[in-house]
N, C-alpha and C positions, 0 to 999 in steps of 0.2 A: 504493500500500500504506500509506504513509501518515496519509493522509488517512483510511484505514478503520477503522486505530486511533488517530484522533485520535475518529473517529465514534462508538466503541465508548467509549474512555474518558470518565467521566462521566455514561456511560449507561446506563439500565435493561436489561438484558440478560432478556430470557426465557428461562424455564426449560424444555426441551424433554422433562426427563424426568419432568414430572410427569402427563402425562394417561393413561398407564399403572397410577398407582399411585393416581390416585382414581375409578379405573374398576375397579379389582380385578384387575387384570392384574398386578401385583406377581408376580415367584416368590420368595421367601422357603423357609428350607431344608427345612422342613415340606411343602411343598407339592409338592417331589422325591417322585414315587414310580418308585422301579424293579422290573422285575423279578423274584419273586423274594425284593422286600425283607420282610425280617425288623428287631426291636425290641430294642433293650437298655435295661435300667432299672439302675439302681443302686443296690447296698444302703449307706448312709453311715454313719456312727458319731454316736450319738446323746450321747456324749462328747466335751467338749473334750479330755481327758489320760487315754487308758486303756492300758493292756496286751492285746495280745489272745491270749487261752490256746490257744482251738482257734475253728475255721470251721467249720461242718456244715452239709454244701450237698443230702446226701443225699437229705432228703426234697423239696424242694425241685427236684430231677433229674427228680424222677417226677408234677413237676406238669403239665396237660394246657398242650400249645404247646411247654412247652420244649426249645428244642434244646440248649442248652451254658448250666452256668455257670461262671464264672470267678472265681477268688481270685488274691490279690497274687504268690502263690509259682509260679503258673503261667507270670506273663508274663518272657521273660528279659530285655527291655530295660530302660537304663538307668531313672534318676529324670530327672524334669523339667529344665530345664536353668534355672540363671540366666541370666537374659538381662543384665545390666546391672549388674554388681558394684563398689561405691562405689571412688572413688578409682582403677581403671584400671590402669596401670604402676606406679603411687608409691609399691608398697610395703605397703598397706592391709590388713591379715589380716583377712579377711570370714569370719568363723562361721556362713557361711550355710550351711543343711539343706531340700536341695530334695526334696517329696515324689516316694513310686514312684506307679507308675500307678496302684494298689491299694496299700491297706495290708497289710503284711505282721504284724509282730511288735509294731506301737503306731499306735496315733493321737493326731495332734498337734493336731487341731479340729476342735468340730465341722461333722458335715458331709461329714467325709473319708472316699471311695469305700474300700468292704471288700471289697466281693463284687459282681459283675454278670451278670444272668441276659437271655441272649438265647434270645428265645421267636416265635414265630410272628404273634404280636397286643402292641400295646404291652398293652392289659389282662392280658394270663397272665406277660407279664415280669414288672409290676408286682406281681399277684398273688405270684405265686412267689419275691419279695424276704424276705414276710411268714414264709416256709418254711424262712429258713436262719437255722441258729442259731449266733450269736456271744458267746462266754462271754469278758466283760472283766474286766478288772480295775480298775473304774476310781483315778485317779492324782488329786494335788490336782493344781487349775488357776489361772489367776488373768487374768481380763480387763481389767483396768485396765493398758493400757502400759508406766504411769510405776510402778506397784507391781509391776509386773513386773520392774524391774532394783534394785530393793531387795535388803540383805542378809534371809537368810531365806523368801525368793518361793520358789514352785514352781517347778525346775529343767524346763525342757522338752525342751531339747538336751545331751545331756553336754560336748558340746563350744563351747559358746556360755555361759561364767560367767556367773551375773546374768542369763542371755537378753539378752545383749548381743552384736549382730551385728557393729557395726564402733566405733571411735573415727576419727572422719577430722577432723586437725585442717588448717586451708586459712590459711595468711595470712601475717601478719607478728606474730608475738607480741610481742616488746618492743616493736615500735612501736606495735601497738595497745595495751599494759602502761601504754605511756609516755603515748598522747594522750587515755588512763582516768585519769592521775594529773594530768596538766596539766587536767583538764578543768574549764568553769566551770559544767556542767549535765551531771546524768548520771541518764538515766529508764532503768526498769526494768518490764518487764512479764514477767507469763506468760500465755501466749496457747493459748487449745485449739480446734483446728481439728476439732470429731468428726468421728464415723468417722458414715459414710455407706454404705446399698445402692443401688446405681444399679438405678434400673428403669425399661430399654428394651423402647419396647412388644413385642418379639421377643425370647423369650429366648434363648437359645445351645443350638445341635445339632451334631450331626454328621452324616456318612452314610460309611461304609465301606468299599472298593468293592475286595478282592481278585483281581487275573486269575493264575489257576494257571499258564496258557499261556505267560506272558511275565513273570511273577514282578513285577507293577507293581501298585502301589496308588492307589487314587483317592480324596480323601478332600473330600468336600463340607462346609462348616464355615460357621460362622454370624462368619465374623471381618473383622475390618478386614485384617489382615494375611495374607492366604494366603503371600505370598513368603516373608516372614518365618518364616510357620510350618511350610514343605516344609525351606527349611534347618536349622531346628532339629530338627523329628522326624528328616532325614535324617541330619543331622550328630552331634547332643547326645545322641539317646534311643534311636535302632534303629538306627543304624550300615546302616542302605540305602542305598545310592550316591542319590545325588540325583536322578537321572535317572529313578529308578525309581519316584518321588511323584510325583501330580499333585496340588495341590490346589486345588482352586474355592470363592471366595465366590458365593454368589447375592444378590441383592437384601439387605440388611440392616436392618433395623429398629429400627434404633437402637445404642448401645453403651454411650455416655458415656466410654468409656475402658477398659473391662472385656473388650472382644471383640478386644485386639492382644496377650493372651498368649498363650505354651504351654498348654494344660488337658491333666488327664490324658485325659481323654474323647476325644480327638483320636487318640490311639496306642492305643488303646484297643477304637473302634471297626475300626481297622487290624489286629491282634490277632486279635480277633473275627472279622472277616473272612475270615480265612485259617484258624482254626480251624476253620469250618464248612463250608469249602471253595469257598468264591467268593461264596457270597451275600450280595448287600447287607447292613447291617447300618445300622440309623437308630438314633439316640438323641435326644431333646428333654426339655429338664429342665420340669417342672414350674414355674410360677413359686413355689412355695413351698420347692422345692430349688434353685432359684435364688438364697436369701436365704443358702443353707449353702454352694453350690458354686462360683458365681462371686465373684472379688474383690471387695470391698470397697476403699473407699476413703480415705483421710484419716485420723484418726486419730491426729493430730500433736500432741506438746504443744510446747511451746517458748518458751525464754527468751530475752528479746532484752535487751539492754541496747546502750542506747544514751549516748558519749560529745560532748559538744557545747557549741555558745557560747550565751548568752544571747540571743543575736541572731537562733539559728535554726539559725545554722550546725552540719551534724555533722561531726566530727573524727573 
């Protein structure tokens, strides 16, 4: 046995799973048909900061295909969950405001799902988005980060001053006070890391999959993280025993980073599902609702100062 991983280490290892996927045999979530299956499209807010007065899905009900559509006030599960809140145990008051699955009374950016129409063809979903009418208010906004926690910005969260999520201080401050006052060299930068759209040749789906019979959900997802994502929808957002999710990735196409969170579109198609009484329900964004729906990246400013010797040394 040894020897076999002495053989192996250092060595070019071939790839066994690629002659599948440059032959077109890839399944990717798109390429799921069940069933039975049916289309959800979603209507976004074409606002970064608005109020939303009323919904009007009426006409829109009576467009050909349609079977259901959906507003924020219909679904009862929770909001999204944070996954990963700064600072942990330590004490850290985080003002984080995680979105519902739809918007209900505001939206926070744009981009953010208002209304969803599941229809028989993705075309008559899509179609029928055009049909429901959303009377905003729109609110001031402000896309720059860093003028975002200025006095005077546009408040986004009542509960986050400044639009300031957390303060997490990490270290030793007099000692670091101290070896900033002793220091023989002390550089300074401000560094901006922009924000970025990651674009994976695949972009992000769902599929549905309600059994009335057995009260269990199936939910096919274009993510890095299925495990991840049955304990959150089961745990954080619809309170389902866990036992009662199943969720599968298929083949993936890419992520960059962007395919290991919670989306609302996930509980969503789950919802969906069981409103219409078992039948599949697909959803696939557009890569142009891609650029509004999925995460974004980076978008960091930051100050570094750095204390040190002449010599090189940092202190």
């Amino acid at each position: 046995m040894a020897t076999d991983v002495q053989d192996v280490l250092g060595s070019s290892v071939k790839r066994v799973e690629d002659p599948r996927f440059i032959t077109g045999k890839g399944r990717y979530l798109d390429d799921i048909v069940l069933t039975g299956m049916t289309h959800m499209a979603i209507l976004r807010s074409p606002y970064a900061h608005a109020n939303i007065r009323s919904v009007d899905t009426s006409a829109a009900k009576t467009m050909p295909g349609v079977i259901a559509v959906i507003v924020g006030a219909d679904i009862p599960w929770n909001p999204l969950p944070m996954a990963w809140p700064a600072g942990g145990s330590s004490g850290i008051v985080n003002n984080v405001n995680t979105p519902r699955i739809l918007a209900t009374d505001s939206v926070k950016w744009t981009g953010e799902g208002v209304a969803a129409v599941v229809a028989e063809t993705a075309e008559q979903a899509i179609d029928a988005l055009e049909a429901i009418q959303v009377d905003y208010e729109p609110l001031p906004a402000v896309v720059d980060a860093e003028k975002a926690t200025q006095p005077g910005a546009p408040q986004l969260h009542e509960n986050a001053p400044n639009n300031v999520v957390f303060t997490w201080p990490v270290g030793d401050k007099a000692g670091t006070d101290k070896a900033f006052d002793e220091a023989e060299v002390v550089v300074k930068q401000r560094v901006v890391n922009h924000r970025l759209i990651p674009n994976p040749m695949e972009v992000r789906g769902d599929i549905g999959l309600y059994n009335p019979g057995t009260d269990e959900y199936t939910v096919w997802m274009s993510s890095q993280t299925p495990h991840i994502q049955r304990l959150l929808l089961a745990a954080f957002v619809t309170g389902i025993p866990e036992h009662k999710i199943r969720c599968i990735s298929p083949d993936v196409g890419g992520a960059f980073g962007t395919k290991i969170f919670c989306y609302a579109d996930m509980a969503l198609v789950m919802h969906a599902s069981k409103l219409i009484g078992g039948r599949p329900v697909k959803w696939v964004e557009s890569r142009r609702e891609s650029y509004g729906s999925t995460i974004h990246g980076r978008d960091h400013i930051t100050y570094i100062e750095v204390a040190g010797k002449k010599d090189g040394e940092v202190t």
